[in-house]
C-alpha atoms as an extended CHARMM CRD file, in Angstrom:
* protein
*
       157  EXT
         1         1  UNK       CA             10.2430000000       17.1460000000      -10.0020000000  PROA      1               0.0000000000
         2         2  UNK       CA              7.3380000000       14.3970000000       -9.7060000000  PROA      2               0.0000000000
         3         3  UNK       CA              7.4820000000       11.2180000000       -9.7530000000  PROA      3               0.0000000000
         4         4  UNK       CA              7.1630000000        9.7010000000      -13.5970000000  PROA      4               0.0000000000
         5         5  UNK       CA              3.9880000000        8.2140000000      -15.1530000000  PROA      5               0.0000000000
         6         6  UNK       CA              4.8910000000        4.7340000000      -15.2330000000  PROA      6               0.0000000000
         7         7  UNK       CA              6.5020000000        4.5550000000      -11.7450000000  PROA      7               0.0000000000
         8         8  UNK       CA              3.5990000000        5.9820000000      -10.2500000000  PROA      8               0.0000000000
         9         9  UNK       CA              1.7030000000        3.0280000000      -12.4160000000  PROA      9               0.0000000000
        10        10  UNK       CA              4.6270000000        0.4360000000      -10.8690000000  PROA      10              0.0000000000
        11        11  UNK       CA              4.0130000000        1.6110000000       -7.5220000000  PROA      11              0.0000000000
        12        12  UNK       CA              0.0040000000        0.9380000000       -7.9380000000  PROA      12              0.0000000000
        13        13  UNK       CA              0.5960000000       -2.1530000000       -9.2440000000  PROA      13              0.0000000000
        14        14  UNK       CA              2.6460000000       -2.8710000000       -6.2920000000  PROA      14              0.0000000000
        15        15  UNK       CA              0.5730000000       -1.6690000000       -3.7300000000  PROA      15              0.0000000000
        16        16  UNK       CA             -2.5640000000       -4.0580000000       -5.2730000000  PROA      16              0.0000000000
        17        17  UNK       CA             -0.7530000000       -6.9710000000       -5.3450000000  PROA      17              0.0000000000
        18        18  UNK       CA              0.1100000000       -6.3110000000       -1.7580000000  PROA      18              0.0000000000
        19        19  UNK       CA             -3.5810000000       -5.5340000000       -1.0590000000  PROA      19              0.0000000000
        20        20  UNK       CA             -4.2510000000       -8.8000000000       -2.5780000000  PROA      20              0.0000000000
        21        21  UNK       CA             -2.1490000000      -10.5650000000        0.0410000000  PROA      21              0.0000000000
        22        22  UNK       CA             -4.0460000000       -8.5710000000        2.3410000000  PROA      22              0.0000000000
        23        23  UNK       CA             -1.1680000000       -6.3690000000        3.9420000000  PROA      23              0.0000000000
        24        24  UNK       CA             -2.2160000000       -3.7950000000        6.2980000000  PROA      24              0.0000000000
        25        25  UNK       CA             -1.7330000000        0.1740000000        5.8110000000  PROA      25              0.0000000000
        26        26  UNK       CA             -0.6410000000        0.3870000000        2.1250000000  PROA      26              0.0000000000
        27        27  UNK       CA              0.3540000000        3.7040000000        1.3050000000  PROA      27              0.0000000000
        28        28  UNK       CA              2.3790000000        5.2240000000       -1.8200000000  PROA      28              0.0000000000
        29        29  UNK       CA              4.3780000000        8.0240000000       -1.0630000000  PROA      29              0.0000000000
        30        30  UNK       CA              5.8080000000       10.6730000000       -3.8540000000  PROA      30              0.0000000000
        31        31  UNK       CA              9.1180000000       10.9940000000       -2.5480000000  PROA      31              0.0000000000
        32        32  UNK       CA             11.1280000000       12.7950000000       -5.9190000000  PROA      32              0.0000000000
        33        33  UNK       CA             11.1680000000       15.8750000000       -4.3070000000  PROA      33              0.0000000000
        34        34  UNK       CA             13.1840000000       14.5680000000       -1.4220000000  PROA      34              0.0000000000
        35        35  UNK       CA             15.4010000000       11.7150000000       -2.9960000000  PROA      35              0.0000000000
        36        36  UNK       CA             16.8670000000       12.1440000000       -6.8650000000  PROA      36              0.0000000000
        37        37  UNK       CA             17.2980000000        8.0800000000       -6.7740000000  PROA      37              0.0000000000
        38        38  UNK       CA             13.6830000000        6.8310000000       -6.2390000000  PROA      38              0.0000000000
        39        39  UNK       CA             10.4540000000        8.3870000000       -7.8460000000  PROA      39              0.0000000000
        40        40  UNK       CA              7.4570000000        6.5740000000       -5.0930000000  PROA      40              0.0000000000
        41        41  UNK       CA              7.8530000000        4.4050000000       -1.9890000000  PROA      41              0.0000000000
        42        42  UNK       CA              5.0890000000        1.6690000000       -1.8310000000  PROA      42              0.0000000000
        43        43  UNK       CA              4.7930000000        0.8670000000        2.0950000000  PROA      43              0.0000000000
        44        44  UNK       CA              3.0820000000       -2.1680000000        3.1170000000  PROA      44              0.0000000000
        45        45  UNK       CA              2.6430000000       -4.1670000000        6.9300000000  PROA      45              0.0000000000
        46        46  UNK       CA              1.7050000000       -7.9070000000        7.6920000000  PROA      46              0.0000000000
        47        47  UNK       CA              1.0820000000       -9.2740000000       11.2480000000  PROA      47              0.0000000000
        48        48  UNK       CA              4.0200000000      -11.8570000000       11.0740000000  PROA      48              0.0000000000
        49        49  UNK       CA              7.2390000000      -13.1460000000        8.8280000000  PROA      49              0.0000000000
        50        50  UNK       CA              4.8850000000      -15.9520000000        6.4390000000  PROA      50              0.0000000000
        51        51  UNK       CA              2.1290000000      -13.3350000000        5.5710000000  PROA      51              0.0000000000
        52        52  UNK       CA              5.0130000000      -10.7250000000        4.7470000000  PROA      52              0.0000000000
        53        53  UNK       CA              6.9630000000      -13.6120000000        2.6620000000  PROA      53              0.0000000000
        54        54  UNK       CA              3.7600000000      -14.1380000000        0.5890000000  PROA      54              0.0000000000
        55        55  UNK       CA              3.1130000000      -10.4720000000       -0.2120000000  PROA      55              0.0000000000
        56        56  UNK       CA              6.6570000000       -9.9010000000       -1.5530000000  PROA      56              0.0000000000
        57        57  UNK       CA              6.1170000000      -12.9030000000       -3.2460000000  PROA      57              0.0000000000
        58        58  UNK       CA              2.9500000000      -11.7270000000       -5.0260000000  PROA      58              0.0000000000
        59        59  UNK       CA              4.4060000000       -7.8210000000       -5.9040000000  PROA      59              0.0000000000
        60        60  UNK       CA              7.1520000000       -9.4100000000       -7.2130000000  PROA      60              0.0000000000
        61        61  UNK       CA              4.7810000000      -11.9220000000       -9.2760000000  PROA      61              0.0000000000
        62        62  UNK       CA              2.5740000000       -8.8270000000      -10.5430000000  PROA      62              0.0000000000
        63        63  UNK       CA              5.2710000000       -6.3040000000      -11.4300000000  PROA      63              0.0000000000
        64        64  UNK       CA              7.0000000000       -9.3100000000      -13.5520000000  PROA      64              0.0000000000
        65        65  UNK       CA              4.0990000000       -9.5770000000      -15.6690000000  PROA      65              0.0000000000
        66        66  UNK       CA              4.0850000000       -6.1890000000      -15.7580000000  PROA      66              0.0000000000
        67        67  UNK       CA              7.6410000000       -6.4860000000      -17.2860000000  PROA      67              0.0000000000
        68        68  UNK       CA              9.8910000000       -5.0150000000      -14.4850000000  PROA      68              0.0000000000
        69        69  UNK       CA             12.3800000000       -7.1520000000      -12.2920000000  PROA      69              0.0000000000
        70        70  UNK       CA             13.9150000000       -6.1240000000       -8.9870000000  PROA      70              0.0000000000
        71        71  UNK       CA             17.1730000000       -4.7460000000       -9.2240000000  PROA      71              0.0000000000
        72        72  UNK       CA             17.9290000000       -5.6350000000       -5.6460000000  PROA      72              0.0000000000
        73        73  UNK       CA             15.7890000000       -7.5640000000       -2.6700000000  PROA      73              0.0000000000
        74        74  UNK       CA             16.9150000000       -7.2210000000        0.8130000000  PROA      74              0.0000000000
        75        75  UNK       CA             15.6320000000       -9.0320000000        3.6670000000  PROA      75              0.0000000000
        76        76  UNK       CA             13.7120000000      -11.8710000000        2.3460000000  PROA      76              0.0000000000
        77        77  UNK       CA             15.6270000000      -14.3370000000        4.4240000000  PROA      77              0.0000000000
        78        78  UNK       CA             14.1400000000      -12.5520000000        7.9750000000  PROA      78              0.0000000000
        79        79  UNK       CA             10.7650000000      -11.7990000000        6.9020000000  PROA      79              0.0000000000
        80        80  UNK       CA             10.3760000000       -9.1810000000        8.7030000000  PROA      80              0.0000000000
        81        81  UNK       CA             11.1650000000       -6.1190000000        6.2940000000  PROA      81              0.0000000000
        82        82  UNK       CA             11.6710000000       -6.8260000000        3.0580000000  PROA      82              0.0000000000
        83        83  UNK       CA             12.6800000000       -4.0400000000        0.4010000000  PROA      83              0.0000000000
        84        84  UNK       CA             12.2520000000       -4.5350000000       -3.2670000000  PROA      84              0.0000000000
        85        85  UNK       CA             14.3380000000       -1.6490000000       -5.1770000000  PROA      85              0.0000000000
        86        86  UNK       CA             13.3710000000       -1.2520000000       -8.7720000000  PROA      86              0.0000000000
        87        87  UNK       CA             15.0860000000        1.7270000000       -9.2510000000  PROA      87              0.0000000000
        88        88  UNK       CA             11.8570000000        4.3200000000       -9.7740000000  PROA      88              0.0000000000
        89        89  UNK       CA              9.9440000000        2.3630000000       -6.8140000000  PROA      89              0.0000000000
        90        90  UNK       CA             11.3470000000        0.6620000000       -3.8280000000  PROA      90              0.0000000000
        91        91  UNK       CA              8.7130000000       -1.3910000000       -2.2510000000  PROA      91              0.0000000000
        92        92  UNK       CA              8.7440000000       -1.9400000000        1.6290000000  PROA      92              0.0000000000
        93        93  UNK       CA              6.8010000000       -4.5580000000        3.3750000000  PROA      93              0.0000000000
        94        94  UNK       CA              7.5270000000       -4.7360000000        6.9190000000  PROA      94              0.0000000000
        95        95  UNK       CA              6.2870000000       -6.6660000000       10.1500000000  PROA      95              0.0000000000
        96        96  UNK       CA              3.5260000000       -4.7120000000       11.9820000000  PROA      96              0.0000000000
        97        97  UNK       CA              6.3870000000       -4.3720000000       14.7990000000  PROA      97              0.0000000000
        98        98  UNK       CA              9.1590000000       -2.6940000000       12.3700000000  PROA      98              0.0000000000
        99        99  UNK       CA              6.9020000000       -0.4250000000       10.5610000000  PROA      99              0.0000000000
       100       100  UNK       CA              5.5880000000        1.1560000000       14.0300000000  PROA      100             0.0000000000
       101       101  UNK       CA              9.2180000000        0.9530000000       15.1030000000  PROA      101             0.0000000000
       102       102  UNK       CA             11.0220000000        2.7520000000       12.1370000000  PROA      102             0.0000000000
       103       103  UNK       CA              7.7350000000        4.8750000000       11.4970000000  PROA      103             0.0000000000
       104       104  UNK       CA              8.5400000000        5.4000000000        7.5470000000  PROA      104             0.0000000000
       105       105  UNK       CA              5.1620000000        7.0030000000        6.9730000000  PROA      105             0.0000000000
       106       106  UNK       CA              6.3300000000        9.9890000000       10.0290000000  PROA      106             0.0000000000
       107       107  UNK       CA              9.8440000000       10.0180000000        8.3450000000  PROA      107             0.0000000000
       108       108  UNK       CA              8.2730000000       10.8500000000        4.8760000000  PROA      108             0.0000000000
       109       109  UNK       CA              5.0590000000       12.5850000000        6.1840000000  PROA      109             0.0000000000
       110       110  UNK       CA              6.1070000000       15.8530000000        4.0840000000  PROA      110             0.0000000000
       111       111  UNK       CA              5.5750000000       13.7600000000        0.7160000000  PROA      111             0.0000000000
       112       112  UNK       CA              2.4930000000       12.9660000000       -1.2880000000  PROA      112             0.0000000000
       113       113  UNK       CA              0.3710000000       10.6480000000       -0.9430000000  PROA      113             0.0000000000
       114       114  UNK       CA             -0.4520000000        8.5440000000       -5.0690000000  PROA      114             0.0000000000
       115       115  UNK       CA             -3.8600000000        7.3160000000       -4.0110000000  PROA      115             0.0000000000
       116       116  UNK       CA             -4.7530000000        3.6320000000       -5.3590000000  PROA      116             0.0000000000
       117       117  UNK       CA             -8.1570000000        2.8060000000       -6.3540000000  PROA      117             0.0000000000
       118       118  UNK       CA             -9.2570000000       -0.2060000000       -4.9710000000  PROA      118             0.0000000000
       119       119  UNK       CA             -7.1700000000       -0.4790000000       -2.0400000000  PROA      119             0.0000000000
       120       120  UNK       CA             -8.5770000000       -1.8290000000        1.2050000000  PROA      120             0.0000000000
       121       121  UNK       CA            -11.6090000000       -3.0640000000       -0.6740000000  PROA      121             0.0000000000
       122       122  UNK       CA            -14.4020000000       -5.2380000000        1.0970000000  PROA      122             0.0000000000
       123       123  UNK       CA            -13.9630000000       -9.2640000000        0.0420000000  PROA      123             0.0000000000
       124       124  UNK       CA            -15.9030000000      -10.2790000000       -2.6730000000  PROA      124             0.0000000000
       125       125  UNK       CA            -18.3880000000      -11.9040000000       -0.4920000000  PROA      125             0.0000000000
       126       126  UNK       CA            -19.5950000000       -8.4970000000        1.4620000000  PROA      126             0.0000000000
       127       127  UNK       CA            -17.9030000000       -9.6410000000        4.2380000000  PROA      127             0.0000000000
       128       128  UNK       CA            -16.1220000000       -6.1410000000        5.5940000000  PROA      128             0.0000000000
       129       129  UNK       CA            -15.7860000000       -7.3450000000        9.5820000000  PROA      129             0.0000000000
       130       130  UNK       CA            -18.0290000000       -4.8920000000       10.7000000000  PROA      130             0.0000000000
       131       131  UNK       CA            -20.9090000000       -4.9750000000       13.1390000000  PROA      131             0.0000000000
       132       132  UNK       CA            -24.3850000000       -5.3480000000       10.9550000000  PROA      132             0.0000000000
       133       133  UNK       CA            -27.0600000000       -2.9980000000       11.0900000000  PROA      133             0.0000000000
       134       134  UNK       CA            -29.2690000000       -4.1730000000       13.8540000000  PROA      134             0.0000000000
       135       135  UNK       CA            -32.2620000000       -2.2720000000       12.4100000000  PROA      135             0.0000000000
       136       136  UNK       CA            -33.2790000000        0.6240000000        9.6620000000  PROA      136             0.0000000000
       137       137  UNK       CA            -32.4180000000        4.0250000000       11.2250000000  PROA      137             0.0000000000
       138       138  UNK       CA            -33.1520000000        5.7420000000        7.1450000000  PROA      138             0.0000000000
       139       139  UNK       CA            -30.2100000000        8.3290000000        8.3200000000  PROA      139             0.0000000000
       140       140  UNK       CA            -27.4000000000        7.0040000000        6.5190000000  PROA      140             0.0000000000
       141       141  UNK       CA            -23.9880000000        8.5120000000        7.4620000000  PROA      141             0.0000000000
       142       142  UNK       CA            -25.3500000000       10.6860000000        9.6250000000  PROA      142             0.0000000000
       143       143  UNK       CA            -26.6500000000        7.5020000000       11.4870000000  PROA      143             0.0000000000
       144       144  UNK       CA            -22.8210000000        5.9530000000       11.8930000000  PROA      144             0.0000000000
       145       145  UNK       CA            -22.5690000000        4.5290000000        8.7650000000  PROA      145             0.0000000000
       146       146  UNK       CA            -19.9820000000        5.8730000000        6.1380000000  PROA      146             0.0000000000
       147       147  UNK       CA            -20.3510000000        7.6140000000        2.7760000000  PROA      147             0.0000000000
       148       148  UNK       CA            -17.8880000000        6.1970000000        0.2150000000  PROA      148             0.0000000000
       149       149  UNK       CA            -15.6270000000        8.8590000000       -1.4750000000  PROA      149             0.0000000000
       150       150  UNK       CA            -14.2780000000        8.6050000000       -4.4210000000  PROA      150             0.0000000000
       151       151  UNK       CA            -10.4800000000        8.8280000000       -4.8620000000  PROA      151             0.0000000000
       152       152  UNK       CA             -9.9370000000       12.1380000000       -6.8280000000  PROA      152             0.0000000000
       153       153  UNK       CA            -12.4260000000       13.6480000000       -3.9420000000  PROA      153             0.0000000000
       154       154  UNK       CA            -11.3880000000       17.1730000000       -2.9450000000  PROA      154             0.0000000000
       155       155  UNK       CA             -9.5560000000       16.8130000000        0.1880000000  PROA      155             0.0000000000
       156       156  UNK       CA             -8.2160000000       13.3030000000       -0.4330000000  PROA      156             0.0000000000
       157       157  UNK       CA             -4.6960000000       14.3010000000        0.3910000000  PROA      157             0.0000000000
């Protein structure tokens, strides 16, 4: 069995609205062939309790005006790993200290990975943190520079 249509669209609705927030290491995980209660896990880090207070907030905001409500929220009063459980998605945005501790990405490592266009984007304003060029080498990626790829890429598993 694999995970439905529309939670696989729920789960990449999530995982951009936690983007937005800017939450660190968003992945989506397939997990229906190891758990018949939950189609796709949407796992999401912040560097401390208000950053991962806003991004719940904000997956909660874009999956209600997607039409789906949380059946149950856990941990929203900590702020340090919150779980949103909408039956076909459960949502998990942890502290950068929990997810390294509880390592939920090794625990499910077996599953499959729902790529999400658009995730981990550069800012609108160019700005992507890194060094700039400090001249015009003309060799591209082979130069240090990278060579976008484009999500249904062979290999992008």
């Amino acid at each position: 069995m694999t995970a439905t249509a529309e939670a696989i669209e729920m789960a990449r609705i999530a995982a951009r609205a936690a983007d937005e927030k800017l939450a660190t290491d968003v992945v989506v995980l397939d997990v229906s062939e190891q758990l018949v209660i939950t189609d796709c896990f949407v796992i999401a880090s912040a560097a401390n309790e208000r950053q991962v207070n806003a991004i719940v907030d904000n997956v909660e905001e874009k999956l209600r005006l997607a039409g789906h409500k949380p059946v149950r929220r856990e941990g929203t009063r900590e702020g340090r790993w919150t779980l949103l459980d909408y039956v076909d998605v459960v949502v998990h945005i942890q502290h950068d200290d929990e997810r390294n501790f509880y390592a939920l990405d090794r625990l499910w490592k077996d599953c499959p990975v729902i790529t999400v266009d658009g995730i981990g984007a550069p800012a609108p304003s160019g700005d992507t943190g890194a060094p700039a060029p400090t001249g015009d080498t003309g060799a591209g990626a082979a130069a240090g520079g990278t060579t976008p790829v484009p999500d249904d890429a062979p290999g992008d598993r």
